[in-house]
C-alpha positions as CSV (number, residue, x, y, z in Angstrom):
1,X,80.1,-29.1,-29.3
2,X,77.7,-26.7,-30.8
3,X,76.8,-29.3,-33.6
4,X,76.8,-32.1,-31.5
5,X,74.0,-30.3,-29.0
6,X,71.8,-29.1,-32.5
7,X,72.2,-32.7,-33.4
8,X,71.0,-34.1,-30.4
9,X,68.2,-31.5,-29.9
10,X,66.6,-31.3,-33.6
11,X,67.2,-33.6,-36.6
12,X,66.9,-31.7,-39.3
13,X,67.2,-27.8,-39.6
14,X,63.8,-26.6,-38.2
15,X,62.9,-26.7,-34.2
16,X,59.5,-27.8,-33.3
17,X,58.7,-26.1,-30.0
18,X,55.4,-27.9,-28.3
19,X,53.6,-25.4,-26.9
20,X,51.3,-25.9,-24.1
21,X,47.8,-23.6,-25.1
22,X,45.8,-23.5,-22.2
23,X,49.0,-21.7,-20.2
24,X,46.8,-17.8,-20.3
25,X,49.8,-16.3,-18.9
26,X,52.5,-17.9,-21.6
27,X,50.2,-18.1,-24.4
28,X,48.1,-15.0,-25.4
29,X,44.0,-14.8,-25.8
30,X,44.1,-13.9,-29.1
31,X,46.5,-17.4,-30.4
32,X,45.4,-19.9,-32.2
33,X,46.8,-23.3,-32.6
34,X,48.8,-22.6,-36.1
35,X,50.1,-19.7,-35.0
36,X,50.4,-19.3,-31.2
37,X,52.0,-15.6,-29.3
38,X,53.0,-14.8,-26.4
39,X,55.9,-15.2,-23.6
40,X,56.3,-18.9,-24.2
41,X,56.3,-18.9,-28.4
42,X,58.9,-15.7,-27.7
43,X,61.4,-18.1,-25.7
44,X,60.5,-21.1,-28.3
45,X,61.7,-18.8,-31.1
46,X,64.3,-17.4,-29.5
47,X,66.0,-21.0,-28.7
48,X,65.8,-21.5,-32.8
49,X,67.8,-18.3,-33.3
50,X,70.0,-19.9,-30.8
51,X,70.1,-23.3,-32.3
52,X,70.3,-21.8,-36.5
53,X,67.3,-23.1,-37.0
54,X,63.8,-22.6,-38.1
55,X,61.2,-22.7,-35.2
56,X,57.9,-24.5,-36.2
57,X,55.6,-24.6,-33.4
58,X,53.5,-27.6,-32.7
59,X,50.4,-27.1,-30.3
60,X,48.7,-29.1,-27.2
61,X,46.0,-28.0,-26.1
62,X,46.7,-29.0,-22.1
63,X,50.3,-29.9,-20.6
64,X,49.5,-33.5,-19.7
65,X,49.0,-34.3,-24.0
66,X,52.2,-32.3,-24.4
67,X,53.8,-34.4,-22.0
68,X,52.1,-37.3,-23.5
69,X,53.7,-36.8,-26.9
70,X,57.2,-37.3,-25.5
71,X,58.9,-40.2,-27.7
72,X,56.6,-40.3,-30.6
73,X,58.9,-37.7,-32.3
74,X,55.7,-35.1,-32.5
75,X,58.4,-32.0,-30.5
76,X,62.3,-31.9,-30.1
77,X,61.7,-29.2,-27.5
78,X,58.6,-28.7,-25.2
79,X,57.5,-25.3,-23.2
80,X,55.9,-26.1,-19.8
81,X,56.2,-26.7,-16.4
82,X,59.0,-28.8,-14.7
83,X,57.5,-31.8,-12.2
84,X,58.8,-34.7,-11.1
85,X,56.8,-37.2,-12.6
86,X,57.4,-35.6,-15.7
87,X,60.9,-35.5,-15.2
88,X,60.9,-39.3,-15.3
89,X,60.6,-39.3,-18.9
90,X,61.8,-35.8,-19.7
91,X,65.0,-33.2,-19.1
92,X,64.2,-30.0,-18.3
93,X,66.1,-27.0,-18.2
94,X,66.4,-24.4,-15.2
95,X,63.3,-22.6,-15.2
96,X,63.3,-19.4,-16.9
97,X,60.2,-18.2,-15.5
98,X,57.7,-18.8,-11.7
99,X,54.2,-18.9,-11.5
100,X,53.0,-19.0,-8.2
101,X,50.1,-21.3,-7.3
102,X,47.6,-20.3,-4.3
103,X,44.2,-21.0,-2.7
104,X,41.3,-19.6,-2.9
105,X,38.2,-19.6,-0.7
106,X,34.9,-18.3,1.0
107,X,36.1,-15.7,3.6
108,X,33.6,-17.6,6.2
109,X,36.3,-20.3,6.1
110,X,38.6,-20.4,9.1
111,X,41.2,-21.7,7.5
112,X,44.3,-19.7,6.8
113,X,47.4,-21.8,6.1
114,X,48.2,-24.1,3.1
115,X,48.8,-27.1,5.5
116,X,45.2,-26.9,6.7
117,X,43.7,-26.9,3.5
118,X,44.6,-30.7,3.6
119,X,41.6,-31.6,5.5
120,X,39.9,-34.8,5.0
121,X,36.7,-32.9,5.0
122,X,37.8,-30.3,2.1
123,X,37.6,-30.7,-1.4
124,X,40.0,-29.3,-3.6
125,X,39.4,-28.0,-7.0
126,X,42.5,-28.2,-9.8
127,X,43.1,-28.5,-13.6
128,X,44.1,-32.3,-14.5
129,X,47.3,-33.1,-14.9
130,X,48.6,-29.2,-14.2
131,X,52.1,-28.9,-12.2
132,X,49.9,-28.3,-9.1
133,X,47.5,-31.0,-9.7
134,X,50.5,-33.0,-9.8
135,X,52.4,-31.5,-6.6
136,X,49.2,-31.8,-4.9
137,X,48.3,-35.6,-5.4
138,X,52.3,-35.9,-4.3
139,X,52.3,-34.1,-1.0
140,X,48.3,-34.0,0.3
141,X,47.4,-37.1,1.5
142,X,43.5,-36.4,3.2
143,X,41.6,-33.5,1.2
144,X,39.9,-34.8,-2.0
145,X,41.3,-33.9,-4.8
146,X,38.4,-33.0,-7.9
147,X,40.0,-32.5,-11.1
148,X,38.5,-30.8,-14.1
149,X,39.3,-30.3,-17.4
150,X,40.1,-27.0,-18.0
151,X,40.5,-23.7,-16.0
152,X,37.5,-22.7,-16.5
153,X,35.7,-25.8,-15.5
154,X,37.5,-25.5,-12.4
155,X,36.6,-22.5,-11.5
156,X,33.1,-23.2,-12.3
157,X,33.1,-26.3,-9.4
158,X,34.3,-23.6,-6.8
159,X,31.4,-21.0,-8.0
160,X,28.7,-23.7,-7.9
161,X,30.1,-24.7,-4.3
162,X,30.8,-28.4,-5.2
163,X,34.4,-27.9,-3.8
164,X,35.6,-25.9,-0.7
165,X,39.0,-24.8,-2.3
166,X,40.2,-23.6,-5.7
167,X,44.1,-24.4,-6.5
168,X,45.0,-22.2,-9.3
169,X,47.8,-19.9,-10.4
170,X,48.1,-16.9,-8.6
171,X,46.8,-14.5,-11.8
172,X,43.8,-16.0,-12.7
173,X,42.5,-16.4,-8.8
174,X,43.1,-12.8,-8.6
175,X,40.5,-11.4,-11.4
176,X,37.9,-14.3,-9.6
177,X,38.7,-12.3,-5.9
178,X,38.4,-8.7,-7.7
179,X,34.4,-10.5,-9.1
180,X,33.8,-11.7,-5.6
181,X,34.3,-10.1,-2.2
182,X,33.1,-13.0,-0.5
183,X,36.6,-15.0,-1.2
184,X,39.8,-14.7,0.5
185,X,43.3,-16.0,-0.3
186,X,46.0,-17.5,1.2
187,X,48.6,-15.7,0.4
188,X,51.7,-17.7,0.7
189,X,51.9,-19.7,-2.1
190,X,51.3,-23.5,-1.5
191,X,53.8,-24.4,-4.6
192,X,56.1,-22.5,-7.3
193,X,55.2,-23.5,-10.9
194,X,58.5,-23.4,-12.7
195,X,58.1,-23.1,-16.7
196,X,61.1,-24.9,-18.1
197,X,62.3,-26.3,-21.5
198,X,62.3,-30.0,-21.7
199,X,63.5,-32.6,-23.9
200,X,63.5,-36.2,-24.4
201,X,65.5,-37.5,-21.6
202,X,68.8,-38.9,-22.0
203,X,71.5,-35.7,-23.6
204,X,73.6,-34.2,-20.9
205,X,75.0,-31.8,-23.3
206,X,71.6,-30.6,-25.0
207,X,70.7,-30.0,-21.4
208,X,73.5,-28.0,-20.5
209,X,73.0,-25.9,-23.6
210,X,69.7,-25.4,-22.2
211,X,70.7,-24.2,-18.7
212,X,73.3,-21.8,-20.5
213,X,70.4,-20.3,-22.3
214,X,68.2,-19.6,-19.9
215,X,70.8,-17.6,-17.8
216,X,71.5,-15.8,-21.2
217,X,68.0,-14.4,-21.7
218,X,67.9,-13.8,-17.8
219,X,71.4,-12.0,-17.0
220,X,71.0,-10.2,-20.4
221,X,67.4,-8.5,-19.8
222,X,65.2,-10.6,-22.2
223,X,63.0,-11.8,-20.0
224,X,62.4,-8.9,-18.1
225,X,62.1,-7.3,-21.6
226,X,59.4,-9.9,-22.5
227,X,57.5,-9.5,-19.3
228,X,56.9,-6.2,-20.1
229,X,56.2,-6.8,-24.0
230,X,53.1,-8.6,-22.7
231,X,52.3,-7.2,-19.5
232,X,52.7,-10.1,-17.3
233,X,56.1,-8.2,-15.2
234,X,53.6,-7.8,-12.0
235,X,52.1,-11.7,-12.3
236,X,55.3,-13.4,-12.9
237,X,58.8,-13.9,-11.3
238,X,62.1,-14.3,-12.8
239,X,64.3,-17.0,-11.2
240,X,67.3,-15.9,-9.6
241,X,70.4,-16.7,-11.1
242,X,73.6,-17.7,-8.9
């Protein structure tokens, strides 16, 4: 079974891991595309060892052209975050980590649950094609939805009021609040992100291998151990296992 599942996940004896870059909490600062570090290169690497095989990492700089690259034989394993219109085209394993995925906004706003946010009068800004982007367009059917290209982007939309609301993960709106004291939160989280493996759909057993592995590095420590490595055990959560 073993050889079938390395078969069916790599061709040849080296795993290519697609990694998505503009993750801040999964990817470190200091990567750079040939050589990326962090939490989600760590798990990459340690599914090679798994596997017996090399691990080659092939970088993207945003999850929707990772996603994108499924099929054209570019990554036998891909690092982001499980969503349902991805999982059209892709398998992906139980997560093995959550991000949590808030809003932000000015404290002169009366608004103070996620269901209100979806106002016909609001605007909302997210990263296109990020898991929350994507939950978003799939559950809020009134508040406009202004996408931007990168984090930073939208972040700069909310600062330069041309939005009401910033969607982001929970982290990253944190260290904007702690700049501002004008901004509140709501803190229930309007979504979980859940940071999965995936592979080409269509391999029960590679998938299953997956799933096995995750509750490996989970009931065994490693994650926990990898939280800590990078500093993230306070802005991330660890799935529970059953």
């Amino acid at each position: 079974m073993f050889d079938l599942v390395r078969a069916k996940i790599s061709k040849n004896n080296i795993l290519r891991v697609g990694i998505n870059m503009s993750n801040f909490l999964l990817v470190n600062k200091d990567s750079t595309f040939s050589n990326p570090k962090g939490l989600s290169p760590d798990i990459g690497a340690l599914l090679a060892k798994e596997l017996d095989l090399q691990c080659q990492f092939i970088s993207f700089k945003n999850p929707g052209e990772l996603a994108d690259a499924t099929g054209q034989n570019k990554w036998d394993v891909g690092n982001f975050a499980y969503e349902k219109k991805r999982a059209e085209i892709i398998d992906f394993s139980n997560p093995y980590i959550n991000i949590d995925a808030n809003f932000i906004m000015r404290k002169d706003n009366q608004i103070s649950k996620n269901e209100e946010v979806d106002s016909k009068n609001l605007k909302i800004a997210v990263v296109n094609r990020s898991a929350y982007d994507l939950w978003l367009s799939d559950n809020f059917k009134n508040a406009k939805i202004v996408r931007a290209k990168t984090i930073i982007e939208s972040h700069k939309l909310f600062n330069e009021g041309k939005v009401d609301v910033l969607a982001g993960l929970k982290p990253k709106l944190i260290e904007e609040l702690a700049e501002n004291k004008n901004l509140k939160i709501i803190d229930k989280p309007f979504t979980f992100i859940k940071q999965s493996i995936g592979i080409k759909k269509g391999s029960v057993e590679a998938t299953k291998f997956l799933n096995d592995f995750i509750l490996k590095i989970i009931s065994e420590g490693i994650i926990e151990r990898l939280l800590k490595k990078h500093k993230l055990e306070n802005k991330l959560s660890i799935p529970k296992i059953y």
